[in-house]
N, C-alpha and C positions, 0 to 999 in steps of 0.2 A: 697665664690664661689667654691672652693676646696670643702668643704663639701656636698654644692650643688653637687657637679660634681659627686665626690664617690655614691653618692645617686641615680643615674643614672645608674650606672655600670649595677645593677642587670635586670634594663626592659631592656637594650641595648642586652646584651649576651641573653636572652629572645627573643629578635625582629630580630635578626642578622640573621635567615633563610628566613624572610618576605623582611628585608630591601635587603639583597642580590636579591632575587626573583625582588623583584619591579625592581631595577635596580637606582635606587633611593631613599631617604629617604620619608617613610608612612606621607605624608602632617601633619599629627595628630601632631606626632612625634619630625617634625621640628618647630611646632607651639609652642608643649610644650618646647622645648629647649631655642626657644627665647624667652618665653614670663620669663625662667629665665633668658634671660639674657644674657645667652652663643654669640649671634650676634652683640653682641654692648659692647664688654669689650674693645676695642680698641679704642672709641671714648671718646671726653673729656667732664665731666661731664656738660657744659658748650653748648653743642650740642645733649643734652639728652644722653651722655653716662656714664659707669661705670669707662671711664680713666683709666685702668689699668696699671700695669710695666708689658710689656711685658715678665718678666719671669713668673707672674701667667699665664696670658694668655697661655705660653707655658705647663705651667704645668696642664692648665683645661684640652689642647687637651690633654696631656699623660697618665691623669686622664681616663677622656673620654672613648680615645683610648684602655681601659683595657676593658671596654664593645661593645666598636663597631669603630675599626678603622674609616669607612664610616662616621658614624654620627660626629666623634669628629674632621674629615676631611672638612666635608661640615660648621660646626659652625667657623672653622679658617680663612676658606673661607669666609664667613658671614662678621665675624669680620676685616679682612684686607680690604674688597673692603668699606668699613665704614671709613676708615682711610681720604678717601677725601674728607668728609661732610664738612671736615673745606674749602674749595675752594667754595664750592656751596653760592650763593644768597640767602640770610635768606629765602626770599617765597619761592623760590624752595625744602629747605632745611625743612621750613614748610611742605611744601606739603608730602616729602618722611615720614616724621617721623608723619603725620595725625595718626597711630599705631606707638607708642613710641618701640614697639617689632616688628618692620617690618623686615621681612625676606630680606636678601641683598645676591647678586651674584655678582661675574666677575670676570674679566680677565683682567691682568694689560698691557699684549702686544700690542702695539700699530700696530695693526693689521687690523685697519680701517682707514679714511680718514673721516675729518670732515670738508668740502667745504662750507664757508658764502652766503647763499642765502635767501633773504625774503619770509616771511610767504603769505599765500592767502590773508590774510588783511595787510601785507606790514610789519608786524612784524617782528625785528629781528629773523635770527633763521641760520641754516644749514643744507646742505642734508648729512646725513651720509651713507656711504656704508660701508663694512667690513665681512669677515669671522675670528671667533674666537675659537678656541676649547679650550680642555679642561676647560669648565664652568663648574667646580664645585657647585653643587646647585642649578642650574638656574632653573630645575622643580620645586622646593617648591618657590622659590623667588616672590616677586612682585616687586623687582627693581633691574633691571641686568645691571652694568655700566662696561664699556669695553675700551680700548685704543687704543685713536686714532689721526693720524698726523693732525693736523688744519693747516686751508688755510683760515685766514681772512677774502683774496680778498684786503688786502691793501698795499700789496707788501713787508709789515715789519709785528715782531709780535706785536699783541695787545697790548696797553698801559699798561693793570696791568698783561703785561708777562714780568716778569723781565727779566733782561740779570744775568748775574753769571755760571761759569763751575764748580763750588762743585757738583759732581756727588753722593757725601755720603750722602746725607740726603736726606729723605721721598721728603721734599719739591722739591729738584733738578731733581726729577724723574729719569729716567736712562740715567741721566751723558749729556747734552750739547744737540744741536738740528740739527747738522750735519757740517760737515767740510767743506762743499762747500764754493763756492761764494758766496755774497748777499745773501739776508733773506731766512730762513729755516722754516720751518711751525714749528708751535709750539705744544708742548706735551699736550694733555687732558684727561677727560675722559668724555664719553656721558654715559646717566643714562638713560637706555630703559624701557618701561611698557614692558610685556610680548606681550603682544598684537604690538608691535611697531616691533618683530623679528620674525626671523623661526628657532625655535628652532628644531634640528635634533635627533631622537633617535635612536643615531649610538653610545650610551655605551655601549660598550658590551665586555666585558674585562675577563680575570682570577681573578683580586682582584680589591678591591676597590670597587665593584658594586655597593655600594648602593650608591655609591657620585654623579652619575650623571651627570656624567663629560661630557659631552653633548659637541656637536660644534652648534653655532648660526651664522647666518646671519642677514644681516641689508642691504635692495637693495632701495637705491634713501629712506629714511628714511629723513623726515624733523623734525627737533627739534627745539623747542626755544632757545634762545639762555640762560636762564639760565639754561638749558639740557647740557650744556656743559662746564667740569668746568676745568680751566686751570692750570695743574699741580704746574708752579712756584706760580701763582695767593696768594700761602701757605707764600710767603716769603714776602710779604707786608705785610701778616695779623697778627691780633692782636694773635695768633696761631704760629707764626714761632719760640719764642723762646722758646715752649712747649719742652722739650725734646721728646717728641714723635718723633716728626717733622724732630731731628736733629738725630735719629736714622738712617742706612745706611738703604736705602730699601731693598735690594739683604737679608741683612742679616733679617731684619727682617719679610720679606714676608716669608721666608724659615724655620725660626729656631724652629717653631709649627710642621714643616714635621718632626724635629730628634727628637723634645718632643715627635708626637704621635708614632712613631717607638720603642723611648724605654719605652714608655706604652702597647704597643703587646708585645716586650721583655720580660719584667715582667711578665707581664701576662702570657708568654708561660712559665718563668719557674715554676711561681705557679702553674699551669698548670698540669706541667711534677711530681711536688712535690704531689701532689693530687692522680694522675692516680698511681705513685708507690707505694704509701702505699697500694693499696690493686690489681696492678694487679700479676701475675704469671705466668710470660713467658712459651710457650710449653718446655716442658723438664725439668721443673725446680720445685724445692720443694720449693724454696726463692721466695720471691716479688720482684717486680725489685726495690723497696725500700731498699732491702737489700744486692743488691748490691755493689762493693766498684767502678767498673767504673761508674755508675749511679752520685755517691756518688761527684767523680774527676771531671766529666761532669757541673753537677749542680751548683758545688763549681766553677770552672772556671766561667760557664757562669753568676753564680750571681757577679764576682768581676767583669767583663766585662759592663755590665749594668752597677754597680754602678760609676766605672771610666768612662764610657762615659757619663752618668748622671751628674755626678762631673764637667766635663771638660766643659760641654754644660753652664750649669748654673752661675759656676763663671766666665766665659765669656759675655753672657748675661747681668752680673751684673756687670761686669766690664765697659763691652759700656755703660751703662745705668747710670752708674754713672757720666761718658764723657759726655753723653749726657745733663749732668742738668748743665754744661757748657760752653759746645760748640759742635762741630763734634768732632763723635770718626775720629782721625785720623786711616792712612794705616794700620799699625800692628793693630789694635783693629776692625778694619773691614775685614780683613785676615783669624784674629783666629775666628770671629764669625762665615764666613762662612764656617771653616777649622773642625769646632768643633761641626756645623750641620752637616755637611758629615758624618765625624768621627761616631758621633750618630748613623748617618742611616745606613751607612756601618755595624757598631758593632752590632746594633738590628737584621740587615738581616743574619748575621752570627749567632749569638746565638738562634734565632727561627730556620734558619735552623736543628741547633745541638739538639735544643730541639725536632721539629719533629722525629728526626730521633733516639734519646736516648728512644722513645716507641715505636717505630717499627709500625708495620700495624694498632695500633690504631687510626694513625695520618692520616694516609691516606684518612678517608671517610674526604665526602663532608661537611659533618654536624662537625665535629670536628673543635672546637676554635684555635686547633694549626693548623690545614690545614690550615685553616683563614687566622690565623694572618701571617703565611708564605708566601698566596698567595698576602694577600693586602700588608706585608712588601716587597715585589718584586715588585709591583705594584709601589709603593709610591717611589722605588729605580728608577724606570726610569725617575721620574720628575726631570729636567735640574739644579733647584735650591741645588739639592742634589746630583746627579751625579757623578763621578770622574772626568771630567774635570773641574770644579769646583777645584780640589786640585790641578790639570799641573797650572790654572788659579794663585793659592796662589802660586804654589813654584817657578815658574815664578819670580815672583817680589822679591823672596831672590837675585835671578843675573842680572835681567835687571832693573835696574833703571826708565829705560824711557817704562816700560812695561802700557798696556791699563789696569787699573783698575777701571775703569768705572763698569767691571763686579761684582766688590767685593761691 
């Protein structure tokens, strides 16, 4: 799949004025990505998927990300909202994958309400309501599942909603169902056709354009009830002792954002390597190739990529090893999301330096470093990369009894 991915790079940096333009990825485009594959390396081969270790996965997007942040953005996307096909009702489950390369969307925040009501012929089901944004991908998708509080109707949760407070693994979803009194709705996700939302074409951003980040609604929306699949539902199944499963969510929904980050890094210093061999600054008889600050710059920002590279990945494979035994505990879910940051922090700094180590070249619109600068700033405001995210990790070095629900 790696070689697959590199094989992409060249139509991507090709397409990256269209894709931006659209505002979204060219349907063509996202079609041919799935149909290698890229939407369903998250899923176990056992559910029609390719079951990856989460560090290839991270490294397709970085891959990816060398040709077109946007696309290698919207396929991670793809691939994590896939992660919950183990929760879904085999026919349901049928039905999504009728295209074994079906395009997938969503949005993990539980930012809807999923209310038990009977169907027109008395069939189980639920009325969904919700607003969600940032949907990444939802224009090319034909299945956009989104998260939302469920309400029974039977005063407790559902039979195959387990009880358990492990907040760290995929299955536990994000950490318990509320601290109140008596029963709490319980965590799901509903699985929309396109046709079932209102999807809004309010993308309109500096970077990232082409992902599509869209906000959707859902108003009095009824679903069957195997439309609705219920987050613990993972910890009965024959699926929970997958290490996938027992991955931290937090860290692994996030850690494809520092791989595609320091995939535009790279890229922007090859980039910068390329344009100095042959341009010639006003005033100057030298190329900026032959330069010696050029020279210091480059040199810095390539040890900076590869130490953040370094630190990403043996992390990564450190949980992941955890993982084929049990949950990663606190420290190994800390540094994962400590060393996603890290990542994206370090890539936003070294494309900055790179932009600015060729001067006015970088500036236009069309230029792969204005790019990669604008969607590495882009991808920096998402919450999962953030710097509160690190006050969140250094926290818990002094408070013991600190909330790490969010790690």
């Amino acid at each position: 799949m790696l070689v697959l991915a590199a094989e992409w790079i060249p139509t991507l940096r090709e397409r990256s004025v269209e894709i931006d333009s659209l505002r979204q990825l060219p349907q063509d485009l996202a079609e041919a990505l799935a149909a290698d594959g890229f939407y369903r390396t998250l899923v176990p081969p056992e559910l029609g998927g390719l079951g990856l270790p989460p560090a290839v996965v991270a490294e397709i997007g970085e891959v990816l990300a060398r040709g077109n942040a946007s696309a290698a953005w919207c396929t991670f996307i793809g691939a994590t909202s896939q992660i919950m096909f183990a929760a879904l009702e085999p026919a349901q489950l049928a039905e999504l994958l009728e295209n074994p390369d079906v395009i997938t969307a969503g949005v993990f925040a539980h930012s809807g309400t999923a209310t038990a009501a009977p169907g027109p012929d008395g069939a189980d089901g639920y009325i969904v309501n919700g607003r969600w944004a940032w949907a990444s991908g939802s224009h090319n998708a034909k299945w956009i599942s989104a998260g939302v509080h469920i309400d029974s109707g039977e005063g407790t949760r559902r039979s195959n909603d387990v009880d358990g407070s492990d907040a760290s693994s995929v299955a536990a979803g994000h950490g318990g169902e509320g601290n109140g009194d008596g029963p709490q709705p319980a965590l799901g996700r509903a699985f929309f056709r396109p046709d079932d939302i209102e999807l809004h074409d309010d993308w309109y951003t500096s970077g990232l354009r082409g992902s599509g980040s869209s906000t959707f609604e859902a108003h009095d929306v009824w679903l069957p009830a195997s439309r609705i699949a219920y987050e613990r539902s993972i910890l009965k199944s024959s699926y929970a002792a997958e290490p996938l499963y027992r991955m931290p969510l937090f860290g692994l929904l996030a850690l494809p954002i520092g791989a595609i980050a320091l995939g535009m890094a790279r890229a922007s210093v090859d980039e910068v390597i390329d344009i100095a061999k042959s341009k010639v600054p006003q005033g100057s008889r030298r190329t900026l190739g032959q330069r010696p600050a050029l020279h210091s710059a480059v040199a810095v920002a390539d040890a900076e990529v590869r130490a953040a590279r370094t630190l990403l990945y043996a992390t990564i494979d450190a949980a992941w090893e955890r993982a084929q035994h049990g949950l990663p505990d606190l420290e190994l879910r800390r540094d994962l999301r400590t060393a996603t940051t890290h990542a994206m922090q370090t890539s936003l700094r070294v494309i900055s330096s790179m932009n600015s180590a060729v001067g006015g070249t970088a500036v236009f619109e069309a230029s792969p470093l204005q790019r990669h600068l604008r969607d590495a700033q882009t991808a920096s405001a998402h919450f999962m990369v953030a710097m509160p995210v690190m006050e969140l990790a250094g926290r818990t070095f002094f408070d013991p009894d600190a909330d790490t629900s969010g790690l």
